[in-house]
C-alpha positions as CSV (number, residue, x, y, z in Angstrom):
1,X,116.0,132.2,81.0
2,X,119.4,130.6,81.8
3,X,119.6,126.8,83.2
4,X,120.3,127.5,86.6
5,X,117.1,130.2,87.0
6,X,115.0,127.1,86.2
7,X,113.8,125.9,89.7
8,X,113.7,121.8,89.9
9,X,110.1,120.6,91.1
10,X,109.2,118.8,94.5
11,X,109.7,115.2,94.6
12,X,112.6,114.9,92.3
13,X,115.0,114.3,95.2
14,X,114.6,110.7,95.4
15,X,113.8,110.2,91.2
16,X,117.2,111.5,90.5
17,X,119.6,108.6,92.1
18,X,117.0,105.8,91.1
19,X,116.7,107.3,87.3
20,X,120.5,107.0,87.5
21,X,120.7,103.7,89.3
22,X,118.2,101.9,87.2
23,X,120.2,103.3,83.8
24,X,123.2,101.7,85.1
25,X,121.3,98.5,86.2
26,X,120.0,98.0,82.7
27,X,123.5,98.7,81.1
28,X,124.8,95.9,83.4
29,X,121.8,93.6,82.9
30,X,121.9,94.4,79.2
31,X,125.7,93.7,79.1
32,X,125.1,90.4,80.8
33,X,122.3,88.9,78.4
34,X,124.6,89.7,75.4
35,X,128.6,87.9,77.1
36,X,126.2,85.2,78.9
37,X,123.4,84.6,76.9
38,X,122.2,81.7,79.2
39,X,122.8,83.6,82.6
40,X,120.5,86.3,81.2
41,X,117.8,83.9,80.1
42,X,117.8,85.8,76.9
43,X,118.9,83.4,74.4
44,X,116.6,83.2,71.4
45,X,114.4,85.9,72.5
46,X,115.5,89.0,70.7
47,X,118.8,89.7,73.7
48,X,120.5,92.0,70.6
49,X,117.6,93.8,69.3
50,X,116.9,94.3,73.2
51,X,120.5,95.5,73.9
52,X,120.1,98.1,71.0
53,X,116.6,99.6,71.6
54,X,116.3,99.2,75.3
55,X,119.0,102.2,75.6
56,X,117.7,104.4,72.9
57,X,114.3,104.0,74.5
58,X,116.0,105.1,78.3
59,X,118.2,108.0,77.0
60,X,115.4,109.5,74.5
61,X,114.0,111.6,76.9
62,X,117.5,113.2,78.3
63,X,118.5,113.5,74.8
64,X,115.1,115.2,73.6
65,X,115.8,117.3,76.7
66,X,119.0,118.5,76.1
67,X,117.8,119.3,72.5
68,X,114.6,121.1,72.8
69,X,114.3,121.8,76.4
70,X,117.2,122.8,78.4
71,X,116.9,126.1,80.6
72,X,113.8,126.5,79.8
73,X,112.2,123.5,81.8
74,X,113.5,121.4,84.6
75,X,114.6,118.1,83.9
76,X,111.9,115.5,84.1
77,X,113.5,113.1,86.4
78,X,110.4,111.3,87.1
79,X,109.5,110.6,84.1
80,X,112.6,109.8,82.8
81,X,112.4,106.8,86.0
82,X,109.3,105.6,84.9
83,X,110.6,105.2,81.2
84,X,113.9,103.5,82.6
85,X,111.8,101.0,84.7
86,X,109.7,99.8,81.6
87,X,113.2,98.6,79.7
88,X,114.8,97.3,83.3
89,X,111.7,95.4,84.6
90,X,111.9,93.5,81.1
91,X,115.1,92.6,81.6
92,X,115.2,91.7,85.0
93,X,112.2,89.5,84.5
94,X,114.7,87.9,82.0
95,X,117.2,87.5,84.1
96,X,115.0,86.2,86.9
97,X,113.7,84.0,84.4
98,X,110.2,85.0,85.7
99,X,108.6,85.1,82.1
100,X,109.0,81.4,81.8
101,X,108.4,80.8,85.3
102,X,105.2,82.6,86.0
103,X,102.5,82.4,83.6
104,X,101.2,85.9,84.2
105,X,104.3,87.8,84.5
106,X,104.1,88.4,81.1
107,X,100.2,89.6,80.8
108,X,101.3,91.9,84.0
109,X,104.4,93.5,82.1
110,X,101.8,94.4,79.1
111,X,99.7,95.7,81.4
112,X,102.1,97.7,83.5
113,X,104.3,98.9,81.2
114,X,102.0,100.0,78.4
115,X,100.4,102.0,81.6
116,X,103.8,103.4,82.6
117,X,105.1,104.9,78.8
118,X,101.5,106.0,78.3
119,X,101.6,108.1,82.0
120,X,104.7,109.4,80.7
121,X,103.4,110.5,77.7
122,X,100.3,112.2,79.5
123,X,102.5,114.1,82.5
124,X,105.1,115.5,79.8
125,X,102.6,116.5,77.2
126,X,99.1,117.0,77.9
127,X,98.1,120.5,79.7
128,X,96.9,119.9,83.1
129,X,93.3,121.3,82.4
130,X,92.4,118.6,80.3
131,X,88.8,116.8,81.2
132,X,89.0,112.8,81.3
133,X,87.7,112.6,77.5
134,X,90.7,114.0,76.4
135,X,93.3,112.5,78.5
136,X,91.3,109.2,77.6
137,X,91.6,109.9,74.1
138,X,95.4,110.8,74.0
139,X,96.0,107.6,76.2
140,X,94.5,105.2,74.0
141,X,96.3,107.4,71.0
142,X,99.7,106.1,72.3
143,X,99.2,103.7,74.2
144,X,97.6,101.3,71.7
145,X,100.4,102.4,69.4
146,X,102.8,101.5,71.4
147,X,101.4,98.1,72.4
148,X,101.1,97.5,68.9
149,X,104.7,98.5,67.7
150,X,105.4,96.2,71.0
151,X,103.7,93.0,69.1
152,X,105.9,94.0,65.5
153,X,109.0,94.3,67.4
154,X,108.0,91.1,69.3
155,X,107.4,89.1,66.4
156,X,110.8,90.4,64.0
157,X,112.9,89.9,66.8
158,X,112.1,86.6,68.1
159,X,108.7,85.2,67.6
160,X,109.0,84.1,63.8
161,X,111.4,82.0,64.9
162,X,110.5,80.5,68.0
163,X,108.3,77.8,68.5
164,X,105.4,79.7,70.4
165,X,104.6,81.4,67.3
166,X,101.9,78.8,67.2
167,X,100.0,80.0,70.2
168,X,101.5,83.8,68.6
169,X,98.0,84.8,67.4
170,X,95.6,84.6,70.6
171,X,98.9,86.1,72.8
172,X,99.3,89.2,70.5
173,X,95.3,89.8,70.8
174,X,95.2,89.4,74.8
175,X,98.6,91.3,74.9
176,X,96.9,94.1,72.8
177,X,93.8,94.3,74.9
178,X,95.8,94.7,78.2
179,X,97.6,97.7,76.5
180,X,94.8,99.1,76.2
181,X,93.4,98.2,79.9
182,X,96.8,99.3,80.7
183,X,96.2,103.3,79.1
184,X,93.0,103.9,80.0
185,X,94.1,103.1,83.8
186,X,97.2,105.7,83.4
187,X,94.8,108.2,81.7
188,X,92.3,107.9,85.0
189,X,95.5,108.3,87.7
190,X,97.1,111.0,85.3
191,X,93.9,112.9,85.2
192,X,93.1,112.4,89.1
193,X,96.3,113.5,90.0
194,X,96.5,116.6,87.8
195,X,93.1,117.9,89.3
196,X,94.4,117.4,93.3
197,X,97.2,118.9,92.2
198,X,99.7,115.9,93.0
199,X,101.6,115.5,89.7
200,X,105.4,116.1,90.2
201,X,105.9,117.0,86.7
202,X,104.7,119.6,85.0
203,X,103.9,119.7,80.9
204,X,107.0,120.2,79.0
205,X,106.3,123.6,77.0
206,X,105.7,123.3,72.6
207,X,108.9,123.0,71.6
208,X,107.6,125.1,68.1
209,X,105.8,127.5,70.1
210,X,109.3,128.1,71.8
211,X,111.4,128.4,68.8
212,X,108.8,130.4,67.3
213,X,108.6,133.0,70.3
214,X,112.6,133.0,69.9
215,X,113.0,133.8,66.5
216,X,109.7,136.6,66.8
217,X,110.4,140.3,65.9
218,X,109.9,142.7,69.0
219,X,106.4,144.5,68.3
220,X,106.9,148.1,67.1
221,X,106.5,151.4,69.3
């Protein structure tokens, strides 16, 4: 099947320019925080280590795409929004210097986000006839993963050398447990909307079960 026989899903229509405008937002936000370190309110709190995997993080699924899945599926645009959103919403919060402003923004960005990457996870990978104890299971799979790689990066980056280290211990275990609030509530949408039938995106197919259909002998006559 050739790129252009693959037919794009509904919905994608308005994912496409705000995928590409929030990529461009984050570039410039992310270019800010690193010339003007105090205009992006990012000073001492990991602005490199942020300007490096922030990036990688919202062109891994376009390049994963281009490698594994390219005219065989359509392009995940939604998906690929939602993963943006996670990395721009940080930064913006930054920026708007909400994270020192507010006192729950930051709870509300564990719990959001977490839920976000681990909806992203479930739409592109987990097949659409999957009951609630499975999606449950493959949501708390990532998503506590995730929200602990969160607290490592966290904590190398900035926190070992910043004075709320002392209050680092109870903010790492409420962060953790609103992770995990965070995936079970994706897991419950993800799996609601699969069953009505409302999901935009469909599963991305096995990548080795592709490659190994490709390669596969015809049968004999």
């Amino acid at each position: 099947m050739t790129e252009a026989a693959v037919s794009t899903p509904p919905g994608v229509g308005l994912a496409r320019p705000l995928d590409l405008a929030a990529k461009a937002g984050l570039v410039l936000l992310l270019w800010v925080a690193i010339v003007y370190p105090d205009l992006g309110h990012l000073r001492g709190k990991g602005a490199m280590a942020r300007a490096v995997g922030y990036p990688v993080v919202a062109f891994l699924i376009p390049a994963a795409w281009w490698a594994l899945w390219r005219g065989r599926s359509p392009f995940p645009w939604l998906a690929d929004l939602l993963v943006t959103l996670t990395c721009f919403s940080d930064v913006l919060g930054n920026r708007m210097d909400l994270y020192d402003t507010l006192r729950s923004f930051d709870d509300w960005m564990h719990l959001v986000n977490t839920g976000v990457l681990t909806a992203v996870v479930l739409m592109l990978t987990l097949p659409r006839s999957a009951g609630l104890g499975a999606t449950i299971e493959r949501a708390l799979a990532f998503g506590m993963t995730a929200a602990v790689f969160w607290e490592i990066a966290e904590y190398a980056a900035f926190l070992r050398i910043s004075g709320e280290r002392i209050d680092a211990y109870a903010d790492t275990l409420g962060d953790l447990a609103l992770g995990g609030i965070g995936a079970v509530m994706a897991a419950v949408v993800v799996w609601r909307l699969s069953r009505t039938g409302r999901l935009v995106e469909p599963p991305l197919p096995s990548p080795v079960r592709s490659r190994r259909s490709r390669t596969a002998s015809p049968a004999p006559r």
